[in-house]
DRENSE-90468 format. One record per residue (C-alpha): residue in one letter; x, y, z. Coordinates in steps of 0.001 Angstrom, whole numbers, plus 500000, padded with zeros to 6 digits. Example, Ala and Ser with C-alpha at 12.3 -4.5 7.8 and 13.67 -1.06 7.14 Angstrom:
2
A512300495500507800S513670498940507140
***
This chain:
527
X500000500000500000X502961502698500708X504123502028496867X500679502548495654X500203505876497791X503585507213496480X502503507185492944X501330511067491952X497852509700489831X496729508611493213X497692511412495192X494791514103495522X496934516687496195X499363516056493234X496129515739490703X495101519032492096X498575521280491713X498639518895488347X494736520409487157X495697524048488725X499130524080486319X497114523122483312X494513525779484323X497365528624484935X498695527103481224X495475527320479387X494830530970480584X497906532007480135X497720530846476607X494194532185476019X495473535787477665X498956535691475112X495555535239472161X493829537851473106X496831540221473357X497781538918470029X493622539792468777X493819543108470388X497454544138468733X496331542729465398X492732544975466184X494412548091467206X496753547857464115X493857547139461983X492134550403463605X495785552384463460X496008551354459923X492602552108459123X492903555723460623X496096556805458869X494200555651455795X490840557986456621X493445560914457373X494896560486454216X491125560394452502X490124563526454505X492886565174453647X492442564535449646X488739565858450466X489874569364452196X492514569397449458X489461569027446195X487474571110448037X489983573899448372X490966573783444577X487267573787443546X486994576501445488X489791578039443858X488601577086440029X484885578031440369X485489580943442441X484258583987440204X481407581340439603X480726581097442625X480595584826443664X478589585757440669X475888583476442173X476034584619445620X474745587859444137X474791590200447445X477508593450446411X477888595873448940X475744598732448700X475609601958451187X472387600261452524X474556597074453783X476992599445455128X474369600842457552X473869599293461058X471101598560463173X470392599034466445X468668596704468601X469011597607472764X470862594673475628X467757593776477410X469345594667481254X470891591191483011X471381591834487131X474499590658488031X474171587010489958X473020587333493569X472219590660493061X469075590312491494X466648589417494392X466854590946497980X468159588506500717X465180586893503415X464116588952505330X465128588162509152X462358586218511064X461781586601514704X461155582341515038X464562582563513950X465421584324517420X462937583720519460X463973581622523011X462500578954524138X460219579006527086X460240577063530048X458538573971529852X457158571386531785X456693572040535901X459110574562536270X457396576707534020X454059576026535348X455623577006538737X456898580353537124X460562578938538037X463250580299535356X461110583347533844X463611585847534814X465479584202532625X463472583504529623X462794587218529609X466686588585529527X466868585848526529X464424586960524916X465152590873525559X468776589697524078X467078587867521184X464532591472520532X467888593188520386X469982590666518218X466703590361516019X466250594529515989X469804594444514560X469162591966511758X466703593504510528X468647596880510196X471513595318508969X469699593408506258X467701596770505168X471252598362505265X472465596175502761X469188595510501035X469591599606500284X472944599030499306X471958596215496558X468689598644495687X471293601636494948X474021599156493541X471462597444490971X470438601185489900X473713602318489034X473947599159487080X470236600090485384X471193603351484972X474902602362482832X473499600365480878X470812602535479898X473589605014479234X475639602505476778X471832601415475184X471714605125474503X475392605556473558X475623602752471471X471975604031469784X473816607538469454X476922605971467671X474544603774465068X472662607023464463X475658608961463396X476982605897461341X473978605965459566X474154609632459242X477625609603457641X476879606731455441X473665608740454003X476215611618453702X478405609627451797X475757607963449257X474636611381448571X477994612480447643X478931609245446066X475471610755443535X477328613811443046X480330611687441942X482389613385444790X486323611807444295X486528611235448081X483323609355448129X483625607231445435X487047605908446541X486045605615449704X482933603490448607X485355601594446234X488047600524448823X484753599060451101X483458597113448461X486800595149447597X487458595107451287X484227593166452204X485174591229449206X485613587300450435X487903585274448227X489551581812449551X492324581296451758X495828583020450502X494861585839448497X495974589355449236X493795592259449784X496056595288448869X494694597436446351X494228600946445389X491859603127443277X491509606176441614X488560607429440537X487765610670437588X484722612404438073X484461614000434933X484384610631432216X482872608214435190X486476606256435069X487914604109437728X491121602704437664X491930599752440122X494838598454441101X494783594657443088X497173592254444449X496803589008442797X497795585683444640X501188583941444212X501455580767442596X501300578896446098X497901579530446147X497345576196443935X498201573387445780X501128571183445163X499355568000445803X496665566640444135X495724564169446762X497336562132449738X498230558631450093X498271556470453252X501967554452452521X501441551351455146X504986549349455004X506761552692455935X503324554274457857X503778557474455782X501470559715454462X502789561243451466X501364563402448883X500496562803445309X502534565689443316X500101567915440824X501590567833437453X502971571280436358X501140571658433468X498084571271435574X499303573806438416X499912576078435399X497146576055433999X494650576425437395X496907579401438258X496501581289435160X492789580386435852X492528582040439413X494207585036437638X491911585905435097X489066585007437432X490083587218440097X490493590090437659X487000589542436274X485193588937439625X486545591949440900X485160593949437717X481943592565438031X481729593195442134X482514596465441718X480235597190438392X477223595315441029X478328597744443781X477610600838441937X474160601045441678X473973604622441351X475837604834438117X478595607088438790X481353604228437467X481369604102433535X484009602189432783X486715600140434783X490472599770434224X492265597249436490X495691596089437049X496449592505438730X499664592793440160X501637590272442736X503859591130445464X506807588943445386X510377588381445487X512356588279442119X513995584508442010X517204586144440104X517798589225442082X516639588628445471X514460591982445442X511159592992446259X509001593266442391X505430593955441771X505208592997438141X501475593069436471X500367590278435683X496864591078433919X495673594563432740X492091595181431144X489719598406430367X485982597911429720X482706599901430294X479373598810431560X477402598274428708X480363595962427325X480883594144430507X476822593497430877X476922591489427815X478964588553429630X477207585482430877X480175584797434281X478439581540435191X479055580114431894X482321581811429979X486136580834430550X488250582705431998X491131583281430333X489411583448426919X486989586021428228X489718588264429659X490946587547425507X487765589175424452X487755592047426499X491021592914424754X492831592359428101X496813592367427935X497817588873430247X500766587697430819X502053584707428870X503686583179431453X502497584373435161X503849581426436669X506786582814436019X506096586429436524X506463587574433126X505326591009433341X502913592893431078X502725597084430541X499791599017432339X496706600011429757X496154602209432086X498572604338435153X497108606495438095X496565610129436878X499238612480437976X496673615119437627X495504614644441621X498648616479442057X499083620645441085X501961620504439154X504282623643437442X506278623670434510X510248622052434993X513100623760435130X516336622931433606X518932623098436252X521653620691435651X522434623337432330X523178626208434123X525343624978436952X528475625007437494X531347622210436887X530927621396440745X528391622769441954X527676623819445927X523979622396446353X523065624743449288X524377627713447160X520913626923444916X517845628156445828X515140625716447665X513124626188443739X516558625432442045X517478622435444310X514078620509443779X514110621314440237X517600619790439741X516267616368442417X512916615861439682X516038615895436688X517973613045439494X515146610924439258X514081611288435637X517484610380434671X517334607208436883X514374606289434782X511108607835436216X508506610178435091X508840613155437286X507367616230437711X507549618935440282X504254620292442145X503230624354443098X505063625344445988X501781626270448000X499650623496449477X501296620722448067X500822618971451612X505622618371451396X505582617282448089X508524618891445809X507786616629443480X506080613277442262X507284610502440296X505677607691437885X507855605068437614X506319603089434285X508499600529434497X505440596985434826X507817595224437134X508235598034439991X504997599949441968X504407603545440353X503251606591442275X506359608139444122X506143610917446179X509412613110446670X510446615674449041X513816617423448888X515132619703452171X518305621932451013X519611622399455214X522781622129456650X521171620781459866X519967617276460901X516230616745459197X514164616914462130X511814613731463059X508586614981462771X509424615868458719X509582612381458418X506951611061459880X504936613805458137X506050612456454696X504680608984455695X501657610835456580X500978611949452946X501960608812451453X499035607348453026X496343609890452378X498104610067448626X497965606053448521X501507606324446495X503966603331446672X506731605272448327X507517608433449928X511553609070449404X513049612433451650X515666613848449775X518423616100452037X521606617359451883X522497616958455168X521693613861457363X518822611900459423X518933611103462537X518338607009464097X515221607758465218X514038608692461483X515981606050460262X514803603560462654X510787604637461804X511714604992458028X512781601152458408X509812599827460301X507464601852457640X508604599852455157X507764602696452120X510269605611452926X513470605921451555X516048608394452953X518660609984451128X521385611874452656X523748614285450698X526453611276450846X523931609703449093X522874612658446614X526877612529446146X526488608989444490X523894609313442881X524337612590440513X527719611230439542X526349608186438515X522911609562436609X524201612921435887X527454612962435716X527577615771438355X530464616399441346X528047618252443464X529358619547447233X526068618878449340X525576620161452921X528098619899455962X529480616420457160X527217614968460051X528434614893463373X530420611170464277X527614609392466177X528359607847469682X528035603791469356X524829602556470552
***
């Protein structure tokens, strides 16, 4: 019997370790599946995800470049210009909210709230303990007298509080009201003018409507107008967008050996041919917005110039070449069914000059220039022939000296012409610089001192290149600027400063001239 009970099959204790092992074996086994299900799952579901990405990305990516190829379609449709009566507001008065907690008053204070208890049982049947009860509940009057003046205290103070609320924002109902009014006002004053075909109007009316303009994503909003009462003309200039605005995929691909999603390049051609497309339909949406906008007739015909802002891939500078440049009237431009023509071959018919190759910036010449005419201008004077073989610039006179700056800059290459020397707002002289590639309308003062150019000259210069909407403002000196103008010309990013160092230069190079300009500027201590 002791062999038999040595043997493990007959030991209950052995057959039970023996099942448990088996047990621990089999879930350990079935737990190593599941992990295994679960990794292949969440790889399935990774997977899966990285492949929707790459799908919803190909979707936002269609739907921006349909945007981009039906957009003049698209806006033609909409059919909602600005008008003066959009540009009105309305007024509709806050309803007034109490602030929280402040809106009801607090409880009022109850006497139960205070009130003792009274004796109870035999000893207050005997009358034992009443002196008591009545000095607690003479305390309790006096505690309870006191709550209730506190709480009408501050029940006055919330009254008061929640009327000086009432009463503000009555005040900002009424300012605000006040403010809509005199909107309104200046916007009726403004249509009427507008009627009347007043300049100031007009442009002003002009710059809202391509303002509240909505194109898609990447496209620029500078632009500039000038408008002639007299023949009903308006010339526009816009910035087109840069050839980035046409995406450089044309969908996106979920890569799984190397989990990458890549994109799927757009052929050139393609590109190309979509951004010559977003050209011509920018320049004909914005003709037809503005035609739309003007419904009181005071714009007879429309001449606009697509330009782009960019950097020039050989030189490294700043360009603005135009790309597109078209003239048509109203009845002409009626004729045109938007929804239905193509682009590029309706810009064709509207005698339009484009450029052959605006991908790669290949400018195109202006139909049409801003009018130098704003300006009062006087007849030139020939300087440079009666001076001497060196000449002393402050020995001219301040006429003589921005005569012989207008002959600089015409012989560097621009059309320049000097203004009446009452009210020209500081400018000597203007400049129109007809070259497609750079931005025209220059505005040019020239200061004949032998002291520093004070500050407040130019920032006043910047001042009238805004309100004249020119390209750049350039100070002309023959003496010196100080850092602080230097420092604001920088950070204006349109003024140009030239010392008489740089006058030096710059007449022996255009002129041929070895002028003597004002004294040398002090040595400046080192920042």
């Amino acid at each position: 019997m002791a062999g038999r009970s040595g043997v493990g099959g007959n030991d209950p204790y052995a057959r039970e370790r023996a099942r448990q092992a088996r047990e621990a074996d089999k879930a350990r086994k079935a737990a190593e599946a599941a992990a295994k299900r679960r990794a292949r799952e969440e790889k399935l579901a990774y997977e899966a995800a990285r492949a929707q990405d790459a799908v919803d990305r190909t979707y936002v990516l269609e739907s921006d470049v349909e945007q981009l190829a039906n957009h003049l379609r698209t806006a033609v449709l909409d059919g909602s210009p600005l008008t003066f009566d959009r540009l009105k507001q309305d007024f509709t008065p806050t309803v007034f909210s109490p602030p929280k907690g402040r809106s009801k008053a607090a409880p009022q204070p109850r006497w139960e709230e205070y009130e003792p208890e009274p004796p109870r049982g035999l000893f207050g049947a005997l009358g034992f303990g009443r002196k008591g009860y009545e000095a607690d509940v003479e305390s309790a009057r006096e505690r309870f007298d006191k709550a209730l003046r506190d709480h009408a205290r501050e029940e006055k103070k919330r009254v008061e509080k929640l009327d000086k609320l009432r009463a503000r924002h009555a005040e900002q109902n009424e300012q605000e009201a006040a403010r809509v009014e005199e909107w309104n006002a200046r916007i009726e004053e403004r249509r009427v003018a507008y009627r009347e075909r007043d300049v100031e109007a007009v442009e002003w009316f002009i710059d809202q409507a391509l303002a509240a303009s909505k194109y898609p994503h990447g496209f620029p909003k500078a632009h500039r107008v000038s408008y002639q009462a007299d023949t009903g003309d308006l010339l526009v200039e816009i910035d087109l967008p840069l050839e980035d605005v046409v995406p450089t995929a044309r969908a996106y691909r979920y890569v799984k050996s190397r989990d990458e999603i890549n994109p799927v390049p757009r052929p050139d051609k393609e590109r190309k041919e979509l951004y010559a497309s977003v050209l011509a339909q920018t320049a004909l949406r914005t003709v037809h917005e503005l035609f739309a906008a003007d419904t009181e007739g005071a714009v007879k015909s429309i001449a606009l110039n697509g330009h782009v802002a960019t950097i020039d891939r050989a030189t490294g500078r700043e360009v603005h070449p135009c790309l597109i440049t078209l003239q048509t009237d109203r009845e002409e431009f009626a004729q045109l069914v938007l929804t239905q023509v193509d682009p590029r071959a309706c810009l064709k018919r509207l005698r339009s000059l484009i450029s052959p190759n605006p991908y790669e910036l290949e400018p195109v010449r202006p139909l049409v220039t801003f009018d130098l005419s704003k300006f009062r201008l006087m007849d030139s004077l020939d300087v440079v022939a009666g001076l001497d073989s060196r000449p002393v610039l402050m020995d001219l006179t301040p006429t003589e000296f921005e005569h012989l700056i207008r002959q600089l800059f015409e012989a560097i290459g621009l059309d320049s012409v000097n203004t009446q020397p009452s009210k020209d707002e500081g400018v000597d002289a203007i400049a129109m610089n007809t070259d497609p590639v750079m931005r025209g309308l220059c505005i040019i003062q020239a200061k004949r001192t032998k002291n520093v150019v004070p500050f407040e000259t130019v920032s006043a210069l910047a001042g009238v290149v805004e309100h004249k909407r020119a390209a750049k403002g350039i100070l002309v000196t023959t003496s010196w600027f100080g850092r602080a103008s230097e420092a604001f010309a920088n950070e204006h990013g349109r003024l140009e400063l030239l010392d008489g160092a740089n006058l030096v230069h710059l007449f022996k190079e255009h002129l041929n001239l070895d002028v003597i300009p004002g004294p040398v500027p002090p040595k400046r201590r080192p920042t």
